[in-house]
C-alpha positions, 0 to 999 in steps of 0.5 A, spaced: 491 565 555 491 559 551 488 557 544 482 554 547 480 561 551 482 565 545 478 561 540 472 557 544 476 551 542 482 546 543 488 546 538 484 540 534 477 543 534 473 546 530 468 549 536 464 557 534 466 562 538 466 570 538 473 569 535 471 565 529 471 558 528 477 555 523 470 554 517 469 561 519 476 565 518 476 559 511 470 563 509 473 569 510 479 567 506 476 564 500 472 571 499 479 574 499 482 570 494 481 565 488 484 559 489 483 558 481 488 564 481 493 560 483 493 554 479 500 555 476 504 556 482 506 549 486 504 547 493 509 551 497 507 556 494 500 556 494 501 554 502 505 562 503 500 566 499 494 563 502 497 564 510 500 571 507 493 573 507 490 569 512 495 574 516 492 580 513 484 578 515 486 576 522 489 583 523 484 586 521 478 582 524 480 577 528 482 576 536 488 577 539 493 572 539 500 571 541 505 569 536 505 561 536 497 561 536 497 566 531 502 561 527 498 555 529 491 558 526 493 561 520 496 554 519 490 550 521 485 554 516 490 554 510 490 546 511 483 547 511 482 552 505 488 548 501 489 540 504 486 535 509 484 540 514 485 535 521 489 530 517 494 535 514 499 535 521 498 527 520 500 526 514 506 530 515 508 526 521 513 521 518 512 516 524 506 515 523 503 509 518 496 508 518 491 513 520 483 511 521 478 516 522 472 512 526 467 518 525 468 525 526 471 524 534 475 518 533 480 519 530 487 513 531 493 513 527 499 508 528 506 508 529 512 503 530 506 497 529 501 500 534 494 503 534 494 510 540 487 514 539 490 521 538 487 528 541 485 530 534 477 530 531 473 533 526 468 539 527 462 537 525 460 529 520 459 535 514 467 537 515 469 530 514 466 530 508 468 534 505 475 531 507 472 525 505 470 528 498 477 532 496 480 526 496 475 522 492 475 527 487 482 528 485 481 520 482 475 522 479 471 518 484 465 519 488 462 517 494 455 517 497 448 512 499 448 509 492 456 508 491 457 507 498 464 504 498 470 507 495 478 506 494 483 511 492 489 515 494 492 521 495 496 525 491 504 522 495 502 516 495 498 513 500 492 508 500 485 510 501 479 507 504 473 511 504 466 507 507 460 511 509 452 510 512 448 506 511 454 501 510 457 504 516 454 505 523 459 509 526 459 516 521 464 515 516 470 512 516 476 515 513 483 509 513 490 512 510 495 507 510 501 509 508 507 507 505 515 509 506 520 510 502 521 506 497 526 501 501 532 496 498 533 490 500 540 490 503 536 496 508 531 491 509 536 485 511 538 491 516 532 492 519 531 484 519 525 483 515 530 478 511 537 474 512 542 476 508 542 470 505 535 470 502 536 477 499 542 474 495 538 467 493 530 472 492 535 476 487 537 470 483 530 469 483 528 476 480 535 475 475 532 468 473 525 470 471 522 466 476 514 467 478 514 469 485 508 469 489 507 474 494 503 472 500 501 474 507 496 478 511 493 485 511 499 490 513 505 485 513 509 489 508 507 485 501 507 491 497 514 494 501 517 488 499 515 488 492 518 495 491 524 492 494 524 486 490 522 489 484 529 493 485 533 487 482 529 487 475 534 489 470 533 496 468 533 495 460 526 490 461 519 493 459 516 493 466 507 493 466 504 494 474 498 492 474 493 495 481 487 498 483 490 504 486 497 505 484 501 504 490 508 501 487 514 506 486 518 503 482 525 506 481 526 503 474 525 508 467 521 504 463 515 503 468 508 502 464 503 504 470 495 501 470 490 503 473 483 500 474 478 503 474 469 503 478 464 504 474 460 512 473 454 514 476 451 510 471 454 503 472 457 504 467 465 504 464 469 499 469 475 496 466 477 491 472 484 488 473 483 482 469 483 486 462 488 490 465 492 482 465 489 482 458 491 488 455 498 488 458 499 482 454 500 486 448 503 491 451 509 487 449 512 486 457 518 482 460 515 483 467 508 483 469 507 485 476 500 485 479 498 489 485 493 484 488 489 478 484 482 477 488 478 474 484 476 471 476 483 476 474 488 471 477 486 465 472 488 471 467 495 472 470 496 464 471 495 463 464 500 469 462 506 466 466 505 460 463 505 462 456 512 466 456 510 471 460 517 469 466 518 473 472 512 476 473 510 478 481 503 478 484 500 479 491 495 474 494 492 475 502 494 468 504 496 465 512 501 462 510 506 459 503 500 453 503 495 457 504 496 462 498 496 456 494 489 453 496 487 461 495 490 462 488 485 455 487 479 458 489 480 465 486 482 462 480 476 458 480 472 464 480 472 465 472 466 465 468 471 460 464 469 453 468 475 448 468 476 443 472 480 442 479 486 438 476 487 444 470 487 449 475 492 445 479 496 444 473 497 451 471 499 453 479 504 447 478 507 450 470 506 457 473 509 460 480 515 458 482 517 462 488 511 463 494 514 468 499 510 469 506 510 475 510 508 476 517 507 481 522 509 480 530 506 482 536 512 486 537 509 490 531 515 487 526 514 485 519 518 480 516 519 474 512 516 468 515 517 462 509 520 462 503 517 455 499 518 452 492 513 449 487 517 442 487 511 438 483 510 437 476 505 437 470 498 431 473 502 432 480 497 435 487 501 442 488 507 440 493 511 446 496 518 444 499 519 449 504 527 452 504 527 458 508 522 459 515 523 464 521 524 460 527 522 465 533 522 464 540 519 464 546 516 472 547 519 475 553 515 481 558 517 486 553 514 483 548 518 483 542 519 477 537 527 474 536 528 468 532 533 466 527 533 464 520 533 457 517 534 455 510 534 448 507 536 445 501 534 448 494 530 444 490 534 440 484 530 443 479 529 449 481 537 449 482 538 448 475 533 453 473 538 459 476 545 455 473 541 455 466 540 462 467 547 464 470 545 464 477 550 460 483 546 458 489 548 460 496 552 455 500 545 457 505 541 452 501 545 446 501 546 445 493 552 446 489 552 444 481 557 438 482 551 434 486 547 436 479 546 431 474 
């Protein structure tokens, strides 16, 4: 006899039965055992001590089960009393990417770049709340009618978004992305997101304290490739990320990590990612990295690169290596300080030097698509000369992307900011220091 006929409900359900429901036997637990008592032992150790007595109380009061149900329930109540309850075996399944809970029936997750609906679901909408709650509230934030709209992460890492009713007419909606390990460059360039040749020239980049804009669409990869670009920052520099939830995973020792933070119940006590940029300035930084800039903190961070803070990296969503520029203008514009066009444009030119855009491909793919340079100058419309771009081909029945990558000359200006800086140019990109003047 299976789980189902035992218990009343499937594996993933939560149905009532004479057995007892998963919310149930939870009850059962928290009447034996406090979990504050707990409190000084870490996971796997709270995880042991809870299925130890969760074993004791199926024994004495639950159904009779084979071993292997008995091992699945007892770990689907500890996840439910401990974890995430549904979400715990998702989480620990490392193939997946990115789980979307459409509502307490849809539950989809992703894998290798592609959406599968999985055979998983909360019991009711009130058990997804609680869900929904545990995660706000281990970053002291809430969710409910009146803050409708949340952002948070998880304990390992992982970035979450809540919206809920009226906002959402479909229950609450519960997405976890997921980020990898933090990956190096050279692994990249196995997996080809990246030539080996633009890693060597990005590196030189980072050495030369460069300001690189990284640009591309909701999951291309931005903040993986950030991590791994990061990698090249000398490790005696002060390094302040900057982010509305923090997800960098920085592998240097002397990280400053800031964090921004929505206002309270009251309305009150928000601290946004511009004064964040503010008070990173005196913070004494050699690199600044900003997780995203999407609104009047971009202006911020143009005018901290262009007064001595060199080698900043900043994201930015954008379509293409022209269209981050046409973004940074917008965002930039949307200060309470009211400069005209052509300064802003100004401090576009003076302040990024290297925009990289990332793409995504049909097949699931994520890889650097354009490398562009800022060419024009001071009083000049913004002139990007594009020196790497990923050629791809026709895609054939199976669907998966194939290409090569084209590299162009490398500005003369930009060319002798690597040489003054003690960087060589790869042959790749077409300029030798004897064609300098």
């Amino acid at each position: 006899m299976g789980l189902k006929n035992r218990l009343g409900a499937e594996p993933n359900g939560d149905q009532p039965s004479s057995g007892g429901t998963v919310a149930h036997w939870r009850r059962r637990l928290l009447e034996e055992i406090n979990l504050d008592d707990l409190a000084s032992l870490d996971l796997a150790q709270r995880r042991a001590r809870l299925e130890k007595v969760v074993g004791h109380i199926l024994s004495r009061e639950g159904p009779v089960l084979s071993t292997r149900e008995r091992s699945t329930f007892i770990r689907r109540i500890v996840d439910e009393a401990l974890g995430l309850g549904v979400l715990e075996p998702l989480l620990a399944d490392t193939t997946i990417t990115e789980i979307m809970v459409n509502g307490p029936n849809d539950v989809y997750v992703e894998r290798g770049g592609r959406l599968a609906r999985i055979n998983a679901s909360f019991a009711s909408e009130n058990q997804l709340y609680q869900t929904i709650d545990r995660i706000v509230a281990q970053v002291n934030r809430r969710v409910d009618e009146s803050s409708p709209m949340v952002d948070a992460r998880l304990p390992t890492g992982e970035r979450v978004n809540v919206i809920v009713p009226p906002l959402s007419l479909s229950g609450p909606v519960l997405t976890i992305r997921r980020f990898p390990r933090p990956y190096r460059m050279d692994e990249l360039v196995g997996m080809g997101s990246l030539d080996e040749h633009t890693a060597v020239l990005l590196a030189a980049f980072i050495r030369a304290r460069l300001n690189i804009v990284i640009t591309g669409g909701t999951g291309t990869g931005k903040t993986t490739f950030l991590n791994a670009l990061s990698g090249f920052i000398p490790d005696h520099e002060r390094i302040i990320t900057i982010e509305d939830s923090a997800e960098l995973q920085l592998q240097q020792d002397h990280v400053v990590r800031l964090e921004s933070r929505p206002p309270n119940i009251e309305g009150e006590g928000s601290v946004a990612i511009r004064d964040l940029v503010r008070n990173a300035l005196r913070m004494r930084p050699d690199r600044v990295i900003v997780g995203e800039v999407r609104g009047a903190e971009t202006l911020d961070m143009l005018q901290a690169m262009n007064t001595g803070h060199d080698g900043s990296l900043v994201t930015v969503h954008a379509n293409s290596a022209e269209d981050a520029i046409y973004r940074l203008e917008t965002l930039a514009s949307m200060s309470e300080v009211k400069i005209p066009y052509e300064a802003v444009r100004d401090q576009i030119n003076n302040a990024v030097d290297v925009i990289v855009y990332l793409g995504r491909g049909a097949d699931g793919s994520r890889r650097i698509v354009e490398v562009a340079v800022i060419s024009s100058g001071r009083r000049e419309s913004v002139k990007l000369v594009n020196i790497m771009r990923f050629e791809h081909q026709p895609i054939g029945p199976d669907r998966l992307v194939r290409g090569w990558y084209r590299h162009s000359p490398l500005p003369r200006v930009l060319a002798q900011k690597l040489m003054y800086a003690g960087e060589t140019v790869p042959p790749a990109f077409g300029v030798v220091a004897e064609e300098m003047p």
